[in-house]
C-alpha positions as a printed NumPy array, in Angstrom:
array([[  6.99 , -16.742, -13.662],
       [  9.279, -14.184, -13.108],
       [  9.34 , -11.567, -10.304],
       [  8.141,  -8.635, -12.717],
       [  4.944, -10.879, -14.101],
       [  3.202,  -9.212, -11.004],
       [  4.029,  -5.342, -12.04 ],
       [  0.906,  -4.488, -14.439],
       [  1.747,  -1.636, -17.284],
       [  5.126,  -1.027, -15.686],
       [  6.933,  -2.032, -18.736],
       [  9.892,   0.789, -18.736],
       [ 10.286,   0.48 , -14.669],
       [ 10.56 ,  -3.392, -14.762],
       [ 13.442,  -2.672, -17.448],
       [ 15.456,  -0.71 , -15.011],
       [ 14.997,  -2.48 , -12.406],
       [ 15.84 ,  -5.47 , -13.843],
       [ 19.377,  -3.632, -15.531],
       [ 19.995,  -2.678, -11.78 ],
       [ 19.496,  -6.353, -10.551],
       [ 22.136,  -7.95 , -13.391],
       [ 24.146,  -5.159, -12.202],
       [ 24.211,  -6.006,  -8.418],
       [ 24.145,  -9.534,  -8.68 ],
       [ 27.817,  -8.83 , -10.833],
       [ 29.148,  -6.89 ,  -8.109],
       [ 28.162,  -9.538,  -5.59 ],
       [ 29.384, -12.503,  -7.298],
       [ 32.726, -10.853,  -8.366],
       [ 33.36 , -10.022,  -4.811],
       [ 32.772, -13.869,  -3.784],
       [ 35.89 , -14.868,  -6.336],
       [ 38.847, -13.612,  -7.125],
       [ 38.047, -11.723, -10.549],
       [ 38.359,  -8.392, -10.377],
       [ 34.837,  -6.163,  -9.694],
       [ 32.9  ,  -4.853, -12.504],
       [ 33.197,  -0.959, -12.547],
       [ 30.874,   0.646, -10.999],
       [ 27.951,   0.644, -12.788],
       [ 25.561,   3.882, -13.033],
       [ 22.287,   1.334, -13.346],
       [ 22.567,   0.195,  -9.526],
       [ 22.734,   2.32 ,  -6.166],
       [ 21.78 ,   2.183,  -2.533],
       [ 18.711,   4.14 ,  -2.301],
       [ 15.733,   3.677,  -4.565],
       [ 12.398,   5.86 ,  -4.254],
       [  9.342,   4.402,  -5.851],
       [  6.473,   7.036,  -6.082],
       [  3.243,   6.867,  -7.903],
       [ -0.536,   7.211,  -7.427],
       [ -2.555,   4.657,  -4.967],
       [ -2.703,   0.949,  -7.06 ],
       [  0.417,   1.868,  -9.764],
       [  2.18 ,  -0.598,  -7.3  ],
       [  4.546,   0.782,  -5.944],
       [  5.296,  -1.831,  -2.688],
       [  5.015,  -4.881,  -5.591],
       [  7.958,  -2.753,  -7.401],
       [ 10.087,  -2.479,  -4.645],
       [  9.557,  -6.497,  -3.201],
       [ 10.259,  -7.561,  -6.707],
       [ 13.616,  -5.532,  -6.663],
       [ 14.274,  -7.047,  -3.537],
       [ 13.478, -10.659,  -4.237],
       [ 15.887,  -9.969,  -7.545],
       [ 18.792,  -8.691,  -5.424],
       [ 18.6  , -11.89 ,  -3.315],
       [ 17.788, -14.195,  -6.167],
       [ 20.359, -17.445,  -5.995],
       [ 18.535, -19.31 ,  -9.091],
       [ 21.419, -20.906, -11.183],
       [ 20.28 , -20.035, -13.998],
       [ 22.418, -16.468, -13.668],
       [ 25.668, -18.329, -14.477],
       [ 24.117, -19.459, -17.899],
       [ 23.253, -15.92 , -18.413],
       [ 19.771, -16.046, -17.022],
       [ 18.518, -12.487, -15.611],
       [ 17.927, -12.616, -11.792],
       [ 14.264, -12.878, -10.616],
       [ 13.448, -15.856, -11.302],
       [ 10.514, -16.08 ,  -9.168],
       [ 11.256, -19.879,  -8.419],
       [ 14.49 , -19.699,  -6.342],
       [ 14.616, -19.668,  -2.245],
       [ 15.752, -16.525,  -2.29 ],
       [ 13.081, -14.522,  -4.66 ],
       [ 10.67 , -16.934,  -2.666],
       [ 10.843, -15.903,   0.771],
       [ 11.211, -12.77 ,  -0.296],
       [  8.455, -12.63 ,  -2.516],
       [  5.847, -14.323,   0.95 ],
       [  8.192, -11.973,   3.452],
       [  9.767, -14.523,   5.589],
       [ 13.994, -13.698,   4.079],
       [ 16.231, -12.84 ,   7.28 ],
       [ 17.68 , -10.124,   4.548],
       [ 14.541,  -8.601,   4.099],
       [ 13.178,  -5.717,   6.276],
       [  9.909,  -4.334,   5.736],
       [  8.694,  -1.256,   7.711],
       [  5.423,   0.264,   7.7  ],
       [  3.122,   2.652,   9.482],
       [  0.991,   0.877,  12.111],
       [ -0.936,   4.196,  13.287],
       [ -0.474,   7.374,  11.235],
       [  3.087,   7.533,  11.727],
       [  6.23 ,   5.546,  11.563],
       [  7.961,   6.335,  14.634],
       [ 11.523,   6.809,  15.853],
       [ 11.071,   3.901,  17.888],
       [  9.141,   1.634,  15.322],
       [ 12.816,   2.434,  13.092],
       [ 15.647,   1.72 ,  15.81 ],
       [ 16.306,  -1.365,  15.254],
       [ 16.15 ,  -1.576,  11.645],
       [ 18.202,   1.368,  11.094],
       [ 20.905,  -0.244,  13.152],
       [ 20.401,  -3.352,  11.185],
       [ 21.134,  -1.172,   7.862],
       [ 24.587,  -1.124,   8.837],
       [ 24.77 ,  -4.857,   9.786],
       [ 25.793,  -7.635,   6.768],
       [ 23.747,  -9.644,   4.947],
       [ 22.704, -12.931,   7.597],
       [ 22.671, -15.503,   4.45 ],
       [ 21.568, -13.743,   1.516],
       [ 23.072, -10.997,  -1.021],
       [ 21.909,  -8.074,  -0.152],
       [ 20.247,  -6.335,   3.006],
       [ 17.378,  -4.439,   2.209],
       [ 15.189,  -2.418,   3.864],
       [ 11.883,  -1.475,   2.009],
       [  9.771,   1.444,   3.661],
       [  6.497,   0.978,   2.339],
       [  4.892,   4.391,   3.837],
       [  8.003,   6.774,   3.772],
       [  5.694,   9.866,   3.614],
       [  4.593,   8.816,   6.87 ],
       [  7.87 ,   9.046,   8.572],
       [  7.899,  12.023,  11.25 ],
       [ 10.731,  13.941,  11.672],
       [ 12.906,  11.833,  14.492],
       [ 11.953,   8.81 ,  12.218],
       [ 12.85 ,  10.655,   8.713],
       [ 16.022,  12.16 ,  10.351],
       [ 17.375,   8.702,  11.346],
       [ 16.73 ,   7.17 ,   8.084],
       [ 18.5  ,  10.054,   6.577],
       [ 21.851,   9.123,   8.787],
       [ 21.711,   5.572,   6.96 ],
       [ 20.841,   6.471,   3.337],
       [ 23.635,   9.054,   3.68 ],
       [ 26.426,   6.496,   5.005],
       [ 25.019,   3.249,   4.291],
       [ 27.17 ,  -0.605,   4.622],
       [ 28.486,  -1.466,   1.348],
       [ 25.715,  -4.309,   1.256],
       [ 22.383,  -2.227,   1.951],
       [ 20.132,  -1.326,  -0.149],
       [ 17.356,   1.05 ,   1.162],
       [ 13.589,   0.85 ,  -0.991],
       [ 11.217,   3.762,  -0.24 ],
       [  7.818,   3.999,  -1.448],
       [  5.419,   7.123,  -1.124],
       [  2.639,   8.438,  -3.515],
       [  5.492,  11.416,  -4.736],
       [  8.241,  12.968,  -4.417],
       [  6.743,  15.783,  -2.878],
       [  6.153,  13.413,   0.246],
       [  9.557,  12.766,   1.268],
       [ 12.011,  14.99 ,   2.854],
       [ 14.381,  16.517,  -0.058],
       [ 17.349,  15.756,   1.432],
       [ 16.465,  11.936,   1.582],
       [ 15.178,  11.866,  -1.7  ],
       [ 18.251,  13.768,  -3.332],
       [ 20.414,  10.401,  -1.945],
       [ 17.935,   8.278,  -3.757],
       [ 17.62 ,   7.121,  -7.439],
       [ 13.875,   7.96 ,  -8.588],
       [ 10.953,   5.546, -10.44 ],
       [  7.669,   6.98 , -10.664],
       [  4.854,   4.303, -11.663],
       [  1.967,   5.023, -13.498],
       [ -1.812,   3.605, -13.093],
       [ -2.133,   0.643, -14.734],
       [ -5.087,   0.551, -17.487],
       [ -8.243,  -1.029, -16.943],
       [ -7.15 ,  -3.533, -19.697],
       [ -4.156,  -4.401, -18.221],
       [ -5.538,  -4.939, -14.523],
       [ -8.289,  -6.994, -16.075],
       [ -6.234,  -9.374, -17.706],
       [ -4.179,  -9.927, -14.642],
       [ -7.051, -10.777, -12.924],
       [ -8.355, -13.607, -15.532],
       [ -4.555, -14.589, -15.698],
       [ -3.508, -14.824, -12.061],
       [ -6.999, -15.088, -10.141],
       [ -9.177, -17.228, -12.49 ],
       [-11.938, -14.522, -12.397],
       [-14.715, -14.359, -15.089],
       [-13.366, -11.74 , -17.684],
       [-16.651,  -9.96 , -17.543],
       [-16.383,  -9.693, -14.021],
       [-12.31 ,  -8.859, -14.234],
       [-13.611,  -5.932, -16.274],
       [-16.218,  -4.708, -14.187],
       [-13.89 ,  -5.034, -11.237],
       [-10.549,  -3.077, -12.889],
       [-13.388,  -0.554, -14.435],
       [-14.813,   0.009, -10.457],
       [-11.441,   0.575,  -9.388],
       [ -9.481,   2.733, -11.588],
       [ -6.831,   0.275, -12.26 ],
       [ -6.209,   0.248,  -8.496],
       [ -4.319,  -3.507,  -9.016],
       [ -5.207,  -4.614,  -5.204],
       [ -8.456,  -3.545,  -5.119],
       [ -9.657,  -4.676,  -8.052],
       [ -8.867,  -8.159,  -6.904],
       [ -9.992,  -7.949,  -4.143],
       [-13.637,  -7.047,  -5.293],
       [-13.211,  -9.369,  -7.485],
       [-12.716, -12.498,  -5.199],
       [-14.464, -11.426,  -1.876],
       [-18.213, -11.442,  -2.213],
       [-17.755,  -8.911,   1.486],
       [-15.998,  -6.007,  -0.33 ],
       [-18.453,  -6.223,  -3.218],
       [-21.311,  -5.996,  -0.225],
       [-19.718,  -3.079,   1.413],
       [-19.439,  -1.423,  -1.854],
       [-22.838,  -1.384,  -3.18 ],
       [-24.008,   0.042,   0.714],
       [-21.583,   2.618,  -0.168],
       [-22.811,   3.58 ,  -3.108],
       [-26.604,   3.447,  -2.27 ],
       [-25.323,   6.702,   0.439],
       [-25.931,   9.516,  -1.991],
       [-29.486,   8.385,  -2.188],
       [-30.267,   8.257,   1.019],
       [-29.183,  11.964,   2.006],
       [-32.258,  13.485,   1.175],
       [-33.147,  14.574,   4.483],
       [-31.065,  14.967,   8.228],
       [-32.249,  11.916,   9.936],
       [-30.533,  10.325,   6.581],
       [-27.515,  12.221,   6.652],
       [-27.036,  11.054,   9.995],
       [-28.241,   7.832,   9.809],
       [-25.843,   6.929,   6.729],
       [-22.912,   8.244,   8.368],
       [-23.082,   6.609,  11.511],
       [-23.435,   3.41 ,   9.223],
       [-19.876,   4.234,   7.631],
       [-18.15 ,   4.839,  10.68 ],
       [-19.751,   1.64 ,  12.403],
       [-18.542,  -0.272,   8.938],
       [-14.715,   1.197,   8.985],
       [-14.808,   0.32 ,  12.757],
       [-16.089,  -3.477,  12.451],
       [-13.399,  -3.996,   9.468],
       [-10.737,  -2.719,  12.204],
       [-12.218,  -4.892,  14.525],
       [-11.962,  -7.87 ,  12.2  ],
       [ -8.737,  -7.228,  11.705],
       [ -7.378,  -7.03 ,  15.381],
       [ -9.605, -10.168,  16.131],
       [ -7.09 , -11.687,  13.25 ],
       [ -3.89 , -10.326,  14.374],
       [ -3.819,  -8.813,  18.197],
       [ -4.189, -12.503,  19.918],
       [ -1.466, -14.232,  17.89 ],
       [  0.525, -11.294,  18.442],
       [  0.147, -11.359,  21.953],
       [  0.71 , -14.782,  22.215],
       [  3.735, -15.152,  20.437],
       [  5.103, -12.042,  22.607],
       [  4.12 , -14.017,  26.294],
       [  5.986, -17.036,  24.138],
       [  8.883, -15.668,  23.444],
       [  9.14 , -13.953,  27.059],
       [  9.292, -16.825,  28.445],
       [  5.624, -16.91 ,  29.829],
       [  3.732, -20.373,  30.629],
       [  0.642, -21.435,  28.783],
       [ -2.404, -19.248,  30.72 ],
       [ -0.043, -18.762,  33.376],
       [  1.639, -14.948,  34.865],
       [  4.391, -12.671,  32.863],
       [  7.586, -13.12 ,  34.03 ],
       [  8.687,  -9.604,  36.206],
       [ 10.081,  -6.854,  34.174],
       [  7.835,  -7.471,  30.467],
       [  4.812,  -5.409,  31.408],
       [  6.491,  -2.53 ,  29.251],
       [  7.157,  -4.546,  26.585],
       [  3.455,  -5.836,  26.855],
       [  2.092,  -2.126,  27.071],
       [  4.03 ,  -1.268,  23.822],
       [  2.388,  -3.991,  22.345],
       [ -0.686,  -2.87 ,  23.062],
       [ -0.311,   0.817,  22.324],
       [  1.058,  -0.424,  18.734],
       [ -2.515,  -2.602,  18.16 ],
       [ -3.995,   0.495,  19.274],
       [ -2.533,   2.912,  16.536],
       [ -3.172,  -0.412,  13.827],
       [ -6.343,  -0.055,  14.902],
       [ -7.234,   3.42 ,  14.427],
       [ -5.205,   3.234,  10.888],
       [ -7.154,   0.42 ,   9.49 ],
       [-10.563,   2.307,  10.067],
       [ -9.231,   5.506,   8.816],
       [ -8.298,   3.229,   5.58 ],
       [-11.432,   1.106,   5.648],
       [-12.945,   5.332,   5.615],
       [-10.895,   5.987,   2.437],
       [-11.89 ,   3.292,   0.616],
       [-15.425,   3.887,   1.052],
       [-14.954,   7.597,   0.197],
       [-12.707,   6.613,  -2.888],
       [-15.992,   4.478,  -3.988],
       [-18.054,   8.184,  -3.877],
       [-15.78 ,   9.841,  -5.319],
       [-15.818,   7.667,  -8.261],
       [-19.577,   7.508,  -7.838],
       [-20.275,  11.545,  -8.222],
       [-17.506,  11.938, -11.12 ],
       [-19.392,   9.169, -12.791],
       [-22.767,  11.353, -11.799],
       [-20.511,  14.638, -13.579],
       [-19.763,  12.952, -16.693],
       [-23.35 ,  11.994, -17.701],
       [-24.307,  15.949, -16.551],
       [-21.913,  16.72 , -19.196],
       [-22.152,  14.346, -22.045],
       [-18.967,  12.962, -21.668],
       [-18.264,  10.085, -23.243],
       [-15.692,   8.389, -21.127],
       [-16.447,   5.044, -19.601],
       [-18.316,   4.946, -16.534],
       [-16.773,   3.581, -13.385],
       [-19.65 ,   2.293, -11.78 ],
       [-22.254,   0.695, -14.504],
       [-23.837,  -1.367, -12.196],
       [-25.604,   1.762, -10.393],
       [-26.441,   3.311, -13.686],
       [-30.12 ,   3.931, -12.552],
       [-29.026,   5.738,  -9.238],
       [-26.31 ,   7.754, -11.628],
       [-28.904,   9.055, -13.867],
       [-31.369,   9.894, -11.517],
       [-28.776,  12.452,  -9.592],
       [-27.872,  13.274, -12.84 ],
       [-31.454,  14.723, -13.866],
       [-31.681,  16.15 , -10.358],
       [-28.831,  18.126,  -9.949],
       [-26.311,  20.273, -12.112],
       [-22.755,  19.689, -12.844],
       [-21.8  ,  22.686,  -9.915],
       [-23.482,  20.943,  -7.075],
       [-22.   ,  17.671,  -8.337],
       [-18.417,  19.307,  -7.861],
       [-19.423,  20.938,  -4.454],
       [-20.06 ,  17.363,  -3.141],
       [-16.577,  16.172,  -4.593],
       [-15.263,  18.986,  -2.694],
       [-17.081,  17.759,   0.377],
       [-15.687,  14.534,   0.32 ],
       [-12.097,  15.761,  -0.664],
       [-12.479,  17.958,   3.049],
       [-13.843,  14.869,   4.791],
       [-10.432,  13.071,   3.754],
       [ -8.569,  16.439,   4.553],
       [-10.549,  15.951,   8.244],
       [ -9.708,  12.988,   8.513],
       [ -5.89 ,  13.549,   7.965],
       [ -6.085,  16.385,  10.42 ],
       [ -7.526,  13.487,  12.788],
       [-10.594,  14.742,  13.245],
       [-13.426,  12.746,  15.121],
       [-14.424,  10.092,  12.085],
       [-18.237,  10.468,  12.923],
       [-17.763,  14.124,  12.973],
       [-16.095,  14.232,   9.566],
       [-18.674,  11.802,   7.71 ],
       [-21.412,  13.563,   9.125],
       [-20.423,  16.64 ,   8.079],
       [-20.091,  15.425,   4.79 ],
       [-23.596,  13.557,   4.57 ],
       [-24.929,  17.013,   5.125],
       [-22.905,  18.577,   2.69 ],
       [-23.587,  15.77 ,   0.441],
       [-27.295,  17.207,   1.121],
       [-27.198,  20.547,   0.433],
       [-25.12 ,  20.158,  -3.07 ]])
């Protein structure tokens, strides 16, 4: 199993990414010998940008890369292609646990100045043990501009051994004068087919169910499988989509979207139950703190920024847990829009057929785009970070009125 299995319908990007890898992994071992170094080579550089729409895979593209720089299988001196999947190095890069490896992502809405520091200054640093440092940014549009400017500094002059990975939904989402320093791969969503099969291959699911699960989700790859393996998001979807029947009058409207918001926040909850306490602990651990006993003087400002960091988590994961559910009716109305209109393509959401046609006798394909609309400006609210309770419940009631 090589490091690309993983990368569904990305055919032409695995092929250049893989070119790069052979590429670096010649520079690297010429410079460890006394042959001469390859010349440069147009097929690697320092700064890749991966863009492409939610599920294409875009932070699975740039790990793979990664775990193919640092691959040490030796199956490269018999001519093998590096990523083999197998080795130390594409392993612990592959579960996230290689000392060359530096992920960054957003833990509130933004990625801070202060959240890059110290990787930045790592950027210029050698590799510890392995062949390459790399830093992958998994939410570069979310970079502010103190945290965009000081990744720019480091993409512009980076160590000789650096490789910088950036991943946003486009291009459009990253400042232009970082992404003119970068080489550019765009992925494309994966097709139903193509997640399905994945999911019998890698995740042992029933293929009818694979299909119904990669059909529900658009060929979002991480999604699908994870309706298709946890009985919860399969629960929280069908409550979803039983909301546009149950907007038929105010007390609904309200009703349902308190229900949302109460869902989003238990999932964040869930999550900080899972992550905050071994977090903390580690922290007291590592400060030298005794088991149930006081902080040492001088770490309650490393404690607070602790806490202020599972504070922003927090709020992101119920703004995300928000998405997904309005994703779900988005999919839900467009499927409502294509029976109004005789459209033969495939509908997303078969298993609510009954619910699909009856909005679809009771409404016209206008008001079925005016609630689109009304969920589009919900996510638009929420970006703007609007009150979530405020922004679901003024959809419900536009939901409503059609």
């Amino acid at each position: 199993m090589s490091v690309w299995d993983d990368l569904v319908g990305q055919e032409r990007v695995s092929a250049q990414l893989g070119a790069a890898a052979r590429d670096a992994d010649a520079l690297v071992t010429a410079a460890g010998t006394d042959t001469p170094p390859p010349e440069a080579s147009k097929k690697m550089t320092h700064a890749w940008l991966f863009t492409g729409p939610p599920g294409a895979g875009r932070n699975q593209a740039a790990r793979a890369f990664a775990a193919a720089l640092q691959c040490v299988s030796p199956d490269r001196a018999l001519g093998g292609a590096p990523g083999c999947g197998f080795c130390d190095g594409c392993h612990t890069t592959l579960i996230g646990t290689h000392a060359d490896i530096t992920s960054v992502a957003a833990v509130g809405t933004q990625i801070l100045a202060d959240d890059m520091r110290d990787t930045v200054r790592k950027s210029f640093t050698s590799p510890a043990n392995g062949r390459w440092q790399v830093i992958l940014v998994e939410d570069a549009e979310r970079l502010n501009e103190k945290s965009a400017n000081a990744v720019l500094k480091a993409v512009e002059e980076p160590a000789p051994r650096t490789v910088w990975l950036l991943c946003a939904p486009s291009i459009e989402d990253v400042l232009p004068t970082i992404r003119s320093r970068c080489r550019h791969l765009n992925l494309s969503t994966p097709s139903v087919e193509a997640v399905a099969d994945l999911l019998v291959r890698r995740e042992g699911v029933e293929p009818a169910a694979a299909m119904a699960a990669a059909r529900a989700t658009q060929g979002h790859v991480d999604r699908a499988r994870r309706l298709a393996t946890d009985p919860a998001a399969r629960e929280r979807r069908a409550a979803v989509l039983k909301l546009p029947l149950r907007v038929e009058d105010i007390g609904g409207c309200l009703k349902a979207a308190q229900e949302l918001v109460d869902a989003a926040a238990e999932d964040a909850k869930q999550l900080a139950e899972e992550m905050d306490g071994k977090e903390t602990e580690e922290l007291k651990a590592a400060l030298g703190a005794a088991q149930g006993g006081r902080m040492p003087r001088g770490t309650a400002g490393v404690m607070k920024d602790l806490e202020d960091k599972q504070k922003r988590r927090r709020t992101r994961t119920q703004r995300d847990s928000l998405d997904l559910a309005l994703t779900d009716l988005t999919g839900f109305y467009r499927d409502v829009l294509a029976l109004q209109l005789g459209s033969r393509v495939a509908l997303s959401n078969a298993d609510a057929e009954d619910a699909l046609e009856r909005l679809a006798r009771g409404g016209s394909p206008e008001s079925t785009l005016r609630r689109i609309e009304a969920i589009a400006a919900c996510r638009d609210a929420l970006d703007r970070n609007v009150a979530p309770l405020l922004a679901v419940e003024a959809m419900t009631m536009a939901l409503r009125a059609g």
